[in-house]
Backbone as a printed PyTorch tensor [residue, N CA C, xyz], in Angstrom:
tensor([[[ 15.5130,  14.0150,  -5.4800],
         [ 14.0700,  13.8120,  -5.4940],
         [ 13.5750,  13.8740,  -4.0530]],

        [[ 12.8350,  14.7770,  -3.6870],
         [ 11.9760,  14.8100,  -2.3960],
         [ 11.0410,  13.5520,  -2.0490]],

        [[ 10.9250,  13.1700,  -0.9570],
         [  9.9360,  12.3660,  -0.3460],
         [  8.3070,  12.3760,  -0.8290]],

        [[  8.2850,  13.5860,  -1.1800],
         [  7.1660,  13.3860,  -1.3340],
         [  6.7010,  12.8040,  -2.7990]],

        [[  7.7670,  13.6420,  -3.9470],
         [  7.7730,  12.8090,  -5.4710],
         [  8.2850,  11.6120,  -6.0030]],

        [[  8.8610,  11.2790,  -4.4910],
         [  9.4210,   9.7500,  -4.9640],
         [  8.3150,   8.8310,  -4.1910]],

        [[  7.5290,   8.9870,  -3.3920],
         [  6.2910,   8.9030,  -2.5370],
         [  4.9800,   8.4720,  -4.1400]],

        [[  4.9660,   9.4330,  -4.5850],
         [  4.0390,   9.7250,  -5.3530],
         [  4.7520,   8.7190,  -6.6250]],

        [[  5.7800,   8.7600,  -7.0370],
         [  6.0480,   8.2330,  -8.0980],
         [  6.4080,   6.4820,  -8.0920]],

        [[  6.3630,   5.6870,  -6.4670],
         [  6.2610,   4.9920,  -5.9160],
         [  4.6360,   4.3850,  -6.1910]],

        [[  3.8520,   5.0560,  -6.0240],
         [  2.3910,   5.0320,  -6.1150],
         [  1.8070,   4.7200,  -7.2730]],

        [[  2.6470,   5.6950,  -8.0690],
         [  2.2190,   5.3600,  -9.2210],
         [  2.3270,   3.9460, -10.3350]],

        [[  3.8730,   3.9070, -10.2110],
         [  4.8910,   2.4890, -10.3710],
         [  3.8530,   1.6570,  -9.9960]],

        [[  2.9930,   1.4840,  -8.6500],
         [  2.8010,   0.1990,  -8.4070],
         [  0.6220,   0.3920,  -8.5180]],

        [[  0.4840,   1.5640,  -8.8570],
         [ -0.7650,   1.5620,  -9.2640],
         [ -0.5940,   0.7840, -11.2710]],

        [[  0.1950,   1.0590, -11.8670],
         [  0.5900,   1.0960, -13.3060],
         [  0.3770,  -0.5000, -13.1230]],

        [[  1.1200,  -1.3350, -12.4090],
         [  0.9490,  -2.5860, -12.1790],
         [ -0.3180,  -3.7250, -11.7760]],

        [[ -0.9920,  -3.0780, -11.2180],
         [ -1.9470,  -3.5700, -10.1980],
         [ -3.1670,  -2.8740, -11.3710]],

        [[ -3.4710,  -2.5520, -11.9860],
         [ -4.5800,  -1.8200, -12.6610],
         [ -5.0720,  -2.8890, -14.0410]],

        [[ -6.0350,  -4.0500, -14.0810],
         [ -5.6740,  -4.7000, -15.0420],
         [ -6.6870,  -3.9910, -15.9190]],

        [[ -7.4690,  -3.6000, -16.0370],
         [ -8.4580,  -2.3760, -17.1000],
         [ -8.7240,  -1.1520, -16.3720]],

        [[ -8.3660,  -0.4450, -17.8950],
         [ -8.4090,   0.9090, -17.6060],
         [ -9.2020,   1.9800, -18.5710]],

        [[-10.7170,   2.1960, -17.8840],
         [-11.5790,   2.5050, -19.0770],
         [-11.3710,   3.7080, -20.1950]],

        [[-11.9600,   3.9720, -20.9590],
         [-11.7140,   4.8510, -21.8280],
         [-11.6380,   6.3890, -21.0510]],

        [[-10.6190,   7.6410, -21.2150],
         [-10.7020,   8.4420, -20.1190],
         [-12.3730,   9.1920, -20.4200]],

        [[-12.3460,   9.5660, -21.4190],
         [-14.4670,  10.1340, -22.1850],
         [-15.1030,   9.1460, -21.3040]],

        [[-15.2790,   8.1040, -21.1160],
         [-15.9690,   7.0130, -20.8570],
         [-15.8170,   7.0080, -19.2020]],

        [[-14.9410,   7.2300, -18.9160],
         [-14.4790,   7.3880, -17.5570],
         [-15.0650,   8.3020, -16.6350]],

        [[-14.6170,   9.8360, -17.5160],
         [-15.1010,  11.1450, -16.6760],
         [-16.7040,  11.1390, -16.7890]],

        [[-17.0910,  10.4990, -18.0280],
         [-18.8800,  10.9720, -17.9440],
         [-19.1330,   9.7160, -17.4230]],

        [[-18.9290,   8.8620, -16.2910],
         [-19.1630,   7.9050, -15.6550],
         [-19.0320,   8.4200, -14.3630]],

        [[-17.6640,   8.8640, -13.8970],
         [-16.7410,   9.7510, -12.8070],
         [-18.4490,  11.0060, -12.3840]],

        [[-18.4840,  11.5010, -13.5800],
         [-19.2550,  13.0010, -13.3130],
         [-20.7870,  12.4720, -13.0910]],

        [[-21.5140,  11.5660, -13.5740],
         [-22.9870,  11.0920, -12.9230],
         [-22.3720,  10.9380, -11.7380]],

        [[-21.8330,   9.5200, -11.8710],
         [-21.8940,   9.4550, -10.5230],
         [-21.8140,  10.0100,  -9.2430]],

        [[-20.7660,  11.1790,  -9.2590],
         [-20.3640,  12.3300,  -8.3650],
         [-21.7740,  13.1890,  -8.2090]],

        [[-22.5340,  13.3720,  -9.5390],
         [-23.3330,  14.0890,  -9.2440],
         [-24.7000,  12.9110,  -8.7810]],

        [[-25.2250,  11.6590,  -8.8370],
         [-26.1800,  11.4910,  -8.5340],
         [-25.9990,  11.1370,  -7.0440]],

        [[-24.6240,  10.2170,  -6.6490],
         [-24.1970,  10.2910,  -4.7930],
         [-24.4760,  11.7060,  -4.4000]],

        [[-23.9020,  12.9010,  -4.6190],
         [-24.0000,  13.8090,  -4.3900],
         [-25.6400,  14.9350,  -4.1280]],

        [[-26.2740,  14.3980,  -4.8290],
         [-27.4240,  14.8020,  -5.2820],
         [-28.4040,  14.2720,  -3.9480]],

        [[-28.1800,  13.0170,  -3.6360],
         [-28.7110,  12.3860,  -3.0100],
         [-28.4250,  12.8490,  -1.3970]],

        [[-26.8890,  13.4940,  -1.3160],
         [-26.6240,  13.6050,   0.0470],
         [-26.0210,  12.0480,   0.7050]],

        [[-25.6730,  11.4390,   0.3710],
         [-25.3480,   9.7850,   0.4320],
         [-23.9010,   9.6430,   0.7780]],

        [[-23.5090,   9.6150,   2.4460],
         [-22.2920,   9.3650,   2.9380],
         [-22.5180,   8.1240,   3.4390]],

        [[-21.4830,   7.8980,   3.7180],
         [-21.3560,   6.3650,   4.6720],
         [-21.2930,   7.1680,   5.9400]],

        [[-21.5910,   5.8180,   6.8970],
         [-22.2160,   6.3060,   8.1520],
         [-20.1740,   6.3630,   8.9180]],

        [[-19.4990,   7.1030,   9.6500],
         [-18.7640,   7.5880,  10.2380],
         [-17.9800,   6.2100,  11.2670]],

        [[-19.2270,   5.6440,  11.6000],
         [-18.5190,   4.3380,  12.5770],
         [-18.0140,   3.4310,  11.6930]],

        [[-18.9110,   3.3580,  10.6070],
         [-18.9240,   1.9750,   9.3580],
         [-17.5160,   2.3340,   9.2250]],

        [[-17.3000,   3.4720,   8.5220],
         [-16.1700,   3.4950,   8.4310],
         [-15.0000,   3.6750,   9.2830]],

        [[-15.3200,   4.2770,  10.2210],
         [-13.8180,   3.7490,  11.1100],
         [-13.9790,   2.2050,  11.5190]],

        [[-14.9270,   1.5990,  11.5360],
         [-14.2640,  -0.0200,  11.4490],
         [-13.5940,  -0.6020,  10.2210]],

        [[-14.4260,  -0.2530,   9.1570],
         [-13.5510,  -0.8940,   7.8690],
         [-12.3040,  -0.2140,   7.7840]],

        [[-11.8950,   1.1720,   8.0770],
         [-10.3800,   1.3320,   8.0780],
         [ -9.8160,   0.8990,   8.8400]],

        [[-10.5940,   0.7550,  10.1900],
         [ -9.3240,  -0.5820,  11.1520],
         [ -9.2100,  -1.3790,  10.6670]],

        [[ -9.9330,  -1.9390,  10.2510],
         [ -9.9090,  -3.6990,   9.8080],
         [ -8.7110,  -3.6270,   8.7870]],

        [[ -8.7800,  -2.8850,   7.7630],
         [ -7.8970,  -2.6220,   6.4770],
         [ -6.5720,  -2.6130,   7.2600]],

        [[ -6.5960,  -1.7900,   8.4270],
         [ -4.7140,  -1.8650,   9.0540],
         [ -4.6370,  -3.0130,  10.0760]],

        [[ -5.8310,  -3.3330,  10.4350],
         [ -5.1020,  -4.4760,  11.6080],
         [ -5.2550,  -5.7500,  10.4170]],

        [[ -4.9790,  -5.9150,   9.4960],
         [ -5.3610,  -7.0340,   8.3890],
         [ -4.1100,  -7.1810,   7.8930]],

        [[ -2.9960,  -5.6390,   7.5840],
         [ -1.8690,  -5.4270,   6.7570],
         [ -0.9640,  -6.1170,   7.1290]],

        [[  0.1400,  -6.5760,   6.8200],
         [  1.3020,  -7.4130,   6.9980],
         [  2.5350,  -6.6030,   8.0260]],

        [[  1.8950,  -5.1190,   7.2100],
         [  3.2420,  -4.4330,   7.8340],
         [  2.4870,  -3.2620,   9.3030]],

        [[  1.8830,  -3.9730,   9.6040],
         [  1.2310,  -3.1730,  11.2350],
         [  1.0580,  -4.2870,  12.1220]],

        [[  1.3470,  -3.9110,  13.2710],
         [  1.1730,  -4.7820,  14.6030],
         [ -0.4610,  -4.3460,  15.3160]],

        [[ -1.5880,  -5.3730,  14.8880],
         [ -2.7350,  -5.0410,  15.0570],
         [ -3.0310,  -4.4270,  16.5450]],

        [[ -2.6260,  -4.8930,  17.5950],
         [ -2.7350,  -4.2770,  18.9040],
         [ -2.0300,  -2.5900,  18.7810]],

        [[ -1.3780,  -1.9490,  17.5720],
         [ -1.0230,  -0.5860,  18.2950],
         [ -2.3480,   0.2230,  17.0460]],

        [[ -3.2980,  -0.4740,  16.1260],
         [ -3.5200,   0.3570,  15.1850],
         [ -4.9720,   0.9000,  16.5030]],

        [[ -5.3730,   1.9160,  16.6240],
         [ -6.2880,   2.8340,  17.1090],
         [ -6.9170,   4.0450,  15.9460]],

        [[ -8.5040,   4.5010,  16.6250],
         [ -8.7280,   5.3780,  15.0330],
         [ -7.5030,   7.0100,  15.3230]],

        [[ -6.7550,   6.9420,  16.3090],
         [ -6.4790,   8.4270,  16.5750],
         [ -4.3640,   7.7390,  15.9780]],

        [[ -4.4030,   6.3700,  15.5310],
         [ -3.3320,   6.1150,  15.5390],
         [ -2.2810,   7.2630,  14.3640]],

        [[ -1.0760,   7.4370,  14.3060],
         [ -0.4480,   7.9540,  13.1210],
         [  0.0290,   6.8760,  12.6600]],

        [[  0.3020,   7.2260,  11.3420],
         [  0.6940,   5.6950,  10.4320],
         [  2.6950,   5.9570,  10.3330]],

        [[  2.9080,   7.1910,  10.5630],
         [  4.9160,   6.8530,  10.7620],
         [  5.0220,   6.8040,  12.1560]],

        [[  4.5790,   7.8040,  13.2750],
         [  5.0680,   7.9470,  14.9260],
         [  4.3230,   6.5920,  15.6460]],

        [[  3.0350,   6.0610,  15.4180],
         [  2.8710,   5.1570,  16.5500],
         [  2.7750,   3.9680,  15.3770]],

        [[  2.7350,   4.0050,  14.0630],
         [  2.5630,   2.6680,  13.3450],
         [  3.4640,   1.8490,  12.8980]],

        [[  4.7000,   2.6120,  12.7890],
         [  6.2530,   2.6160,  12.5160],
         [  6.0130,   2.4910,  10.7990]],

        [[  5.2430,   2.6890,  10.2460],
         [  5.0700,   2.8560,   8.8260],
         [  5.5120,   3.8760,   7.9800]],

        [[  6.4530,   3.0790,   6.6740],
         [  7.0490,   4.4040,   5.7870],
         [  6.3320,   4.9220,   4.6840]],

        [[  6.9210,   5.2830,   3.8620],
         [  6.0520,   5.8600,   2.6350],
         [  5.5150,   4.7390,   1.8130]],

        [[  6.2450,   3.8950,   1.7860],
         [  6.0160,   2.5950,   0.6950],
         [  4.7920,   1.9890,   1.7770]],

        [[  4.7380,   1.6750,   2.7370],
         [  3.8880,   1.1400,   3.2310],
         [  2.5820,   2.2680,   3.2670]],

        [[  2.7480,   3.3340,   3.6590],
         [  1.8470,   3.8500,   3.3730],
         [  0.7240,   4.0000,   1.8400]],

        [[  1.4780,   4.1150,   1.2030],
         [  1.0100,   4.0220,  -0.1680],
         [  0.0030,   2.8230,  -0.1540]],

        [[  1.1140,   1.9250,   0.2450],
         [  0.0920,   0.1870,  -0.1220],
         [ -1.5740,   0.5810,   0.2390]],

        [[ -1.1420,   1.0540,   1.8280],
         [ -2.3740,   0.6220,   2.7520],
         [ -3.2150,   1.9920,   2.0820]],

        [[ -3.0040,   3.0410,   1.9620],
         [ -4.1090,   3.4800,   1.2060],
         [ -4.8070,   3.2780,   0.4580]],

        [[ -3.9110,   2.5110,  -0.8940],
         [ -3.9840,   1.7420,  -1.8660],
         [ -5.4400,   0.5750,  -1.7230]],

        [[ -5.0730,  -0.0800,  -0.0720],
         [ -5.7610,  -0.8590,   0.0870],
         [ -7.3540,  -0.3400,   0.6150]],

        [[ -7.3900,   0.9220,   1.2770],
         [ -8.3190,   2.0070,   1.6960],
         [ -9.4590,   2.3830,   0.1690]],

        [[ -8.6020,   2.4460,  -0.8950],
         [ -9.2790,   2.6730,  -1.8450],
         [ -9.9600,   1.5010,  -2.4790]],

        [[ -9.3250,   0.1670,  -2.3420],
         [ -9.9630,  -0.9750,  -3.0180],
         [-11.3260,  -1.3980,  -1.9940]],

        [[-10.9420,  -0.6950,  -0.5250],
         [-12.6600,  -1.4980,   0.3210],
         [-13.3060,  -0.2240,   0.2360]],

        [[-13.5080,   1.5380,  -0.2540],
         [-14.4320,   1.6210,  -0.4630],
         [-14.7410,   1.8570,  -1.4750]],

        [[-13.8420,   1.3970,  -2.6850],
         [-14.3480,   1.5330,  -4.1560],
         [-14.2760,   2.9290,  -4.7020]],

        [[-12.8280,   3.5550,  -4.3260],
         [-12.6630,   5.0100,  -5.2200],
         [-11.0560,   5.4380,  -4.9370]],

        [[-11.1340,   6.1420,  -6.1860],
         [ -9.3880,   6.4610,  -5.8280],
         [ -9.4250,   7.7180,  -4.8550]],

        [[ -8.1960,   7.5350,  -4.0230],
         [ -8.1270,   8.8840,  -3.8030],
         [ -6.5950,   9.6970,  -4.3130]],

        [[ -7.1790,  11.1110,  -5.3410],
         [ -6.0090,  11.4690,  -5.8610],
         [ -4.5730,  11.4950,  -4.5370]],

        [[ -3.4210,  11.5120,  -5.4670],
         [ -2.3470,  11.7170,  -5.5020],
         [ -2.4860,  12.5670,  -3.9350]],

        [[ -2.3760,  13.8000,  -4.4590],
         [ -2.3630,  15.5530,  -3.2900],
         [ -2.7380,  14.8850,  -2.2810]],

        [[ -4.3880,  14.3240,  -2.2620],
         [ -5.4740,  13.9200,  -0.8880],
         [ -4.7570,  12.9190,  -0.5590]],

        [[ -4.2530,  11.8040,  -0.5810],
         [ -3.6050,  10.9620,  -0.4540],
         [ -2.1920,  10.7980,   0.6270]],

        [[ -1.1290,  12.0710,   0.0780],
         [ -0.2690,  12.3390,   0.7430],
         [ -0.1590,  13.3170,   2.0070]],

        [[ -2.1380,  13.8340,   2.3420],
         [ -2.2940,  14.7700,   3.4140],
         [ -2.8920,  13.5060,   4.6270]],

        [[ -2.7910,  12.3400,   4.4030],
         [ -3.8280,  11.7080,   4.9420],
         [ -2.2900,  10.8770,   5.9280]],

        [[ -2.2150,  11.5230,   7.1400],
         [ -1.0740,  10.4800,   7.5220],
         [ -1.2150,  10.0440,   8.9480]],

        [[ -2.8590,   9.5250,   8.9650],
         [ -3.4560,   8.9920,  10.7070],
         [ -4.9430,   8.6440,  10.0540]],

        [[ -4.9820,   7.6440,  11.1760],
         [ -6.2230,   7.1430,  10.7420],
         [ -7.1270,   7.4480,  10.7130]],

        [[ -7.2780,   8.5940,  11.8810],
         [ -7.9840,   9.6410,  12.3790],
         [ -8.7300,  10.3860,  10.6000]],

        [[ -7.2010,  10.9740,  10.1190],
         [ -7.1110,  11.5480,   8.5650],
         [ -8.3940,  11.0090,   7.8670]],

        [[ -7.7940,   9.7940,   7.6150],
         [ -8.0510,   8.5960,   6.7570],
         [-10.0630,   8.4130,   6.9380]],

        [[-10.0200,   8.4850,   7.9670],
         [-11.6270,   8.2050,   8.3610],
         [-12.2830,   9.2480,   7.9970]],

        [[-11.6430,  10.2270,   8.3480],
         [-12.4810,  11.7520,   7.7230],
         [-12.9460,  12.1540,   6.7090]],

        [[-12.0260,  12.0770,   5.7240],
         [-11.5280,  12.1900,   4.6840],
         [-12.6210,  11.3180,   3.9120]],

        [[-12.6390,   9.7650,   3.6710],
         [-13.6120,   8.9160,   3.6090],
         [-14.3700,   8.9300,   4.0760]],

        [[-15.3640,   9.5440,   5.0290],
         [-16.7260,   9.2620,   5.5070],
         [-17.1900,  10.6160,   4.9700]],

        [[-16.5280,  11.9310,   4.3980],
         [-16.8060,  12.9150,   4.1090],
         [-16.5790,  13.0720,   2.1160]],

        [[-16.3930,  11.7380,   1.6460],
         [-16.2370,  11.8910,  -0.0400],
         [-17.6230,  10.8740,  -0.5160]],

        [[-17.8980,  11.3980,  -1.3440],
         [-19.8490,  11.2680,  -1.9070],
         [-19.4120,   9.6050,  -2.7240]],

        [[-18.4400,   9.5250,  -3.2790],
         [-18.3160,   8.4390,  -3.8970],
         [-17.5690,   7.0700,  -2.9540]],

        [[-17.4180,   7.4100,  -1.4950],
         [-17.0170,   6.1820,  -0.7790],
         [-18.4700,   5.2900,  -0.8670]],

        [[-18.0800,   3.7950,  -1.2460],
         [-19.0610,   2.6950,  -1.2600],
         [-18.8700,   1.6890,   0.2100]]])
């Protein structure tokens, strides 16, 4: 098994856990699809600084980072010493402060905070 599907299947394991309702998927996507389309409609990002503070905060908060090395240009394996499992979490945790998942694929391209901020200040459904 590659890093990256045991990465992903890691994610999943502990999303399966942590998920205590899980709406109907009909109920879901035509919830998923307004919404995408009325944020969208609107032009409605979060402002770029907002969010690179709330993603610092999210890593200098984590158990498994030493708050003095996290920076927005930090990488989360070369300067954070963070592995896949930790990574997962803290995305994990990225998705619970702005209120959206981010799939699987987007998820495993995101590996700096730098990423991470982009990525989120540029998706219509970050809250």
């Amino acid at each position: 098994m590659g890093a990256l599907s045991g990465m992903i299947c890691v994610r999943n394991s502990i999303l399966k856990h942590m998920r205590v309702r899980t709406p109907l998927i009909g109920s879901f996507q035509h919830w998923s699809n307004n919404r995408h389309m009325s944020v969208e409609a609107k032009g409605t990002y979060l402002d770029k600084s907002e969010v690179t503070d709330r993603v610092i905060s999210v890593f200098k908060q984590s158990q498994k980072v030493e708050p003095s090395k996290v920076t927005p240009t930090a990488n989360f394996q070369k300067d954070l010493g963070l592995d896949s499992l930790d990574t997962v979490e803290l995305v994990m945790a990225l998705e619970e402060e702005f209120g959206f998942e981010i799939p699987d694929a987007e998820a495993d391209k995101i590996q700096s905070i730098e990423l991470a901020i982009d990525y989120i200040a540029s998706h219509p459904q970050a809250k």
